[in-house]
N, C-alpha and C positions, 0 to 999 in steps of 0.2 A: 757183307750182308746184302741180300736182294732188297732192291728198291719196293718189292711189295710182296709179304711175308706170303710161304707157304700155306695152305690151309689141313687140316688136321682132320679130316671127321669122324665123327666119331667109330666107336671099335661096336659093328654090330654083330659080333659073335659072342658075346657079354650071354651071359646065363640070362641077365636081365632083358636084356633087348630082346634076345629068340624068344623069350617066352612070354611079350611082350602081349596085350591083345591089341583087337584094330580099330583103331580112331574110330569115335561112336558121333552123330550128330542129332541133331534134332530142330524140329522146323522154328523159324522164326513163327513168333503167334501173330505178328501183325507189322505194319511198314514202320520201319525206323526202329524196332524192339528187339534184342534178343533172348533166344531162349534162358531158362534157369539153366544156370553151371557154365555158360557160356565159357570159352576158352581166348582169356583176353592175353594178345598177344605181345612179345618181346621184341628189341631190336635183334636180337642172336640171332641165330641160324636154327630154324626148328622145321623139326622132321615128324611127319605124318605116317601112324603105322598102316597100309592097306591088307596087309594079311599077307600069309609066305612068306613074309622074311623082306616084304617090301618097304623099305622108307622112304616118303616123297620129300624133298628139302623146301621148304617155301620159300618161293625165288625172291618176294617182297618184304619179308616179314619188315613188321615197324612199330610202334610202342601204341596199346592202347588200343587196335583193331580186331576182329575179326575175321576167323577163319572161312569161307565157307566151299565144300568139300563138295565135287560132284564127280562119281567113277574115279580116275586117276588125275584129276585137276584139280589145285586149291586154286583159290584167290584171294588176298587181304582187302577187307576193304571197310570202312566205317562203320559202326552199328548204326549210324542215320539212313547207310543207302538204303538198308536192309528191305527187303520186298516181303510180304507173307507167305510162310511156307519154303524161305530158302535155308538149306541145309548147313547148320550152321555148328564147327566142331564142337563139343563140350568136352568137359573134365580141365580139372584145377591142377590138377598134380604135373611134374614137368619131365618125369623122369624116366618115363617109360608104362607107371605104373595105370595112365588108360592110353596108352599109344598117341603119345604125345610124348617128344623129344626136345627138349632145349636143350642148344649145344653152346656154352656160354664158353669154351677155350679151345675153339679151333686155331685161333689165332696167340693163343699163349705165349708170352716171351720165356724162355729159357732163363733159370734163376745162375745166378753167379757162381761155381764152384767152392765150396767152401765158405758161402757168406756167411753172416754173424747172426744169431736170433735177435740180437738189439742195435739196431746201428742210429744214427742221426742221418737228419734231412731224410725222411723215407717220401715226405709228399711235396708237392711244388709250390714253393713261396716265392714273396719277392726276392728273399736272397738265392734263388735258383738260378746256377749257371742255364743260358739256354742256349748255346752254341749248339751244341747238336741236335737241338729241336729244329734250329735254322737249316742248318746242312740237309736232317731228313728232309726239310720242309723242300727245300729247293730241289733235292733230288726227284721227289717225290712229281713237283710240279710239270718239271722238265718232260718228266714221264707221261705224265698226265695230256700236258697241252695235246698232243698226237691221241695218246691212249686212254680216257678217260673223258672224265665231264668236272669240267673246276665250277664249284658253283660259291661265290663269294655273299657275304650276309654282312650289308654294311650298317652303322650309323650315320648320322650325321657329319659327327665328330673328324672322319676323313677328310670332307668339303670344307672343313672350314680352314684348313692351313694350305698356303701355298704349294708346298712340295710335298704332303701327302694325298692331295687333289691330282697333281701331276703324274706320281708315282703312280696310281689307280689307273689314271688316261693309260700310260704306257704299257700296263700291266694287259690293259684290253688289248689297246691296237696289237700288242708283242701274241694276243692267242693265247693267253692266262686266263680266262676270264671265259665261262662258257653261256653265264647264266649269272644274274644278281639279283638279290633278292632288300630289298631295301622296306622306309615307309616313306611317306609325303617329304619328311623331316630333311634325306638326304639327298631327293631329286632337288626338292626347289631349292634348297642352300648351293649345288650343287651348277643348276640353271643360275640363280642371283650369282655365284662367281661367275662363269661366262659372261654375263652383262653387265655388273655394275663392279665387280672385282670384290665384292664382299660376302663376308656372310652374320650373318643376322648384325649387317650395321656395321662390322669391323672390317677394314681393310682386311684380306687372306694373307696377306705378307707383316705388315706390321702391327698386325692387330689394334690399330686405331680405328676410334669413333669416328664414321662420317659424318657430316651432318644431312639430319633427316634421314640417317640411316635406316636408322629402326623400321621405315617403308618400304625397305627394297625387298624382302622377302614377301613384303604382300604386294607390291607392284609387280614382281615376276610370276605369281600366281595370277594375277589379273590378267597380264598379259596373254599368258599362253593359256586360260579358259577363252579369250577373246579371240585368239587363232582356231580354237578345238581341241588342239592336241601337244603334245608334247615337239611329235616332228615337225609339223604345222608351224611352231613357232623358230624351235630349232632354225629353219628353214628361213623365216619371215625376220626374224631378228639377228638372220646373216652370224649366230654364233661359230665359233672355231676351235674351241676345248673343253676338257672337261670330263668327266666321267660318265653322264648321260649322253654328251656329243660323241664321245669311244664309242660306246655300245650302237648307237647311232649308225654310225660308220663303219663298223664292222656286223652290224644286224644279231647283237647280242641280247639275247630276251633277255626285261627286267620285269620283277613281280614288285609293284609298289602296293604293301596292304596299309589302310588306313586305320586309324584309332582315334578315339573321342575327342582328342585337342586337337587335331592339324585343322592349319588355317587352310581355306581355298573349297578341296583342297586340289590340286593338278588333277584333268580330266583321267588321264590314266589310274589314278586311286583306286584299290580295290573297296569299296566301303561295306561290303556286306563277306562276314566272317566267313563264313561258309564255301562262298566264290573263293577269297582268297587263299583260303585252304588250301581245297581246289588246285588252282592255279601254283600255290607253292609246292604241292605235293607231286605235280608233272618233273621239277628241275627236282626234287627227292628223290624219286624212282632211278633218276638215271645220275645221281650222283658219284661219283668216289672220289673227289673230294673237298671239302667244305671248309672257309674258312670266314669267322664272325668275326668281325671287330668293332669293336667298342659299340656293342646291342645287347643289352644282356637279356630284354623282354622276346627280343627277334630270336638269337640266338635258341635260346631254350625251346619257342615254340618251333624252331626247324629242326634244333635237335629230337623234338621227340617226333618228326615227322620223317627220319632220314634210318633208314635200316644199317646196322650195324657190318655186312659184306652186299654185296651186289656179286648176282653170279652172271658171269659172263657169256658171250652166247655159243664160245666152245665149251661150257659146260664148267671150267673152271672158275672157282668160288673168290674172292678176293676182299679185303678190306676195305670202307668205304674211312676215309681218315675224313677226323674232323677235329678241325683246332679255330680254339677259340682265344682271341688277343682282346685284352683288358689291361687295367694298370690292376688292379685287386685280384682276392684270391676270390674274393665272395662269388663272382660270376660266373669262375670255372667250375668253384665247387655247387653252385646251384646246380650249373649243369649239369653235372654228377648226380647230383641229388636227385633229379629228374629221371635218370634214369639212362644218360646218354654218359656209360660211362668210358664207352671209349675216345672221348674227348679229352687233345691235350690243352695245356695252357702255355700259354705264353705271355709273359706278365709284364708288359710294356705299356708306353704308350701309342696310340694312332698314330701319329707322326713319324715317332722313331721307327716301330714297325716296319711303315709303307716301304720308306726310305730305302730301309736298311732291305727288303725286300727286294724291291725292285734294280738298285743296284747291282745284286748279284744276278738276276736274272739278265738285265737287259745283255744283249747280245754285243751289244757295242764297247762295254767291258772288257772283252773276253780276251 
């Protein structure tokens, strides 16, 4: 089996599609509005009719945006950007019927010969073998490092244990790692192991109480608002590991967005939604592929920000993978429910995950 599936597109000599009409728009009435019927967009692969038998493929499409159409160029972009008067696709329907295409199984797996109409275990639980989730995963990576864009979506919950802190470090220095997207929660937990070897208070390794623990999470914000910057401190506080010192080190952009609880919070925080949007939706664009672990609010909102293929700039279409590692089912199937349904699961914990991850990658294994 290829490391990354053929694409499919669709059959436009279909009665339906020739006789298809031509994507119709209509102006926005005013900045940030869009038109009635507006055509709110999927993460699939969706094709604009131009007339003659022309389909445009939307190089971005992503969940939740808009289209808008000028001569033979689309662009996806937010109905907030929206400016008065920009041309903006309409029709509801997805199937050809106003010249609008959704092609939801380019990427279709081929069913089993012979399977059964009723069988067990059809969806992913904890009792789900995931061996071969690994294996794609690793193959997939291996690929990736050179040919693609890995863009990881952490919690906290990595920083706070010895060796899935370490695994992450490695994971970067090794060129796994293209781009992170984190909140306040897993830089400074992440900064506090570098300096004081804990997180929120507990040794990383034996998970005992320090005393006066419960400070060092806000003394490591103190500090490094007190240098400016994340590097600043980096730098000033002579740190030497870690997941933010990787990225550091090998000049690995991380997107920190904020939310109502974080203390501080570190100067790098995105605190205004919009910016960090923004900013998250740069490391979307050029994702293929994405891997969350244990976030399930992060997860979701990058799943619905991350298009379902990325075409490449020889013109070849490709899948953009995105797995999501949890210990529950609830967070994979959220994300499904969102809409990001080609997300797999992998139902672990953070720990075991990293571990078991990084192990097979690192090269000194081998």
């Amino acid at each position: 089996m290829p490391i990354i599936p053929r694409y499919i597109p669709p059959d436009f000599t279909t009665a339906k599609l020739v006789n298809a009409p031509v994507a119709k728009t209509a102006p926005a009435p005013r900045q940030g509005v869009a038109p009635d019927n507006f055509h709110g967009t999927s993460n699939h692969p969706e094709y604009i009719h131009l007339g003659r038998g022309k389909w445009l493929l939307v190089s971005e499409s992503r969940m939740d945006a808009v289209l808008l159409l000028r001569g033979e160029t689309v662009a996806v972009i937010e109905a907030r950007r929206l400016q008065k008067g920009d041309p903006v696709v309409v029709g509801r329907t997805e199937d050809g019927e106003e010249g609008i295409y959704v092609h939801s199984d380019g990427f279709a797996k081929t069913g089993v010969a012979g399977a059964e109409k009723f069988s067990f275990r059809t969806r992913d639980t904890r009792e789900t073998p995931f061996s071969r989730s690994y294996d794609q995963l690793y193959r997939i990576l291996r690929h990736d490092r050179q040919n693609g864009h890995i863009v990881w979506v952490l919690g906290p919950a990595v920083a706070f244990d010895k060796d899935s802190r370490s695994a992450m470090q490695g994971i970067i220095e090794a060129g796994y790692c293209h781009a992170l997207l984190a909140g306040n929660a897993l830089a400074t937990h992440d900064l506090e192991a570098a300096l004081f070897r804990t997180g929120l208070g507990q040794d990383i390794y034996t998970q005992a109480l320090m005393p006066h623990g419960h400070y060092n999470h806000l003394e490591i914000i103190n500090r490094v608002r007190s240098y400016g910057s994340i590097p600043a401190a980096v730098a000033a506080l002579k740190l030497k590991d870690g997941i933010i010192w990787a990225c550091e080190k090998r000049q690995v952009p991380y997107v920190l967005a904020g939310s109502i609880r974080d203390d501080g919070p570190l100067p790098e925080v995105i605190t205004d939604v919009c910016q960090a949007q923004d900013a998250m939706r740069v490391q979307g664009k050029k994702a293929t592929t994405v891997i969350a672990v244990a976030t399930q609010l992060h997860s979701i909102a990058f799943g619905n920000m991350v298009p379902g293929y990325k075409v490449l700039d020889n013109g070849e279409v490709r899948p953009v993978f995105f797995y999501v590692v949890d210990m529950t089912e609830f967070s994979a199937d959220k994300l499904a429910n969102r809409g990001s349904v080609q997300a797999v699961a992998i139902l672990t914990n953070a720990q075991d995950f990293m571990v078991n991850l990084w192990h097979n990658l690192d090269d000194r294994n081998a």
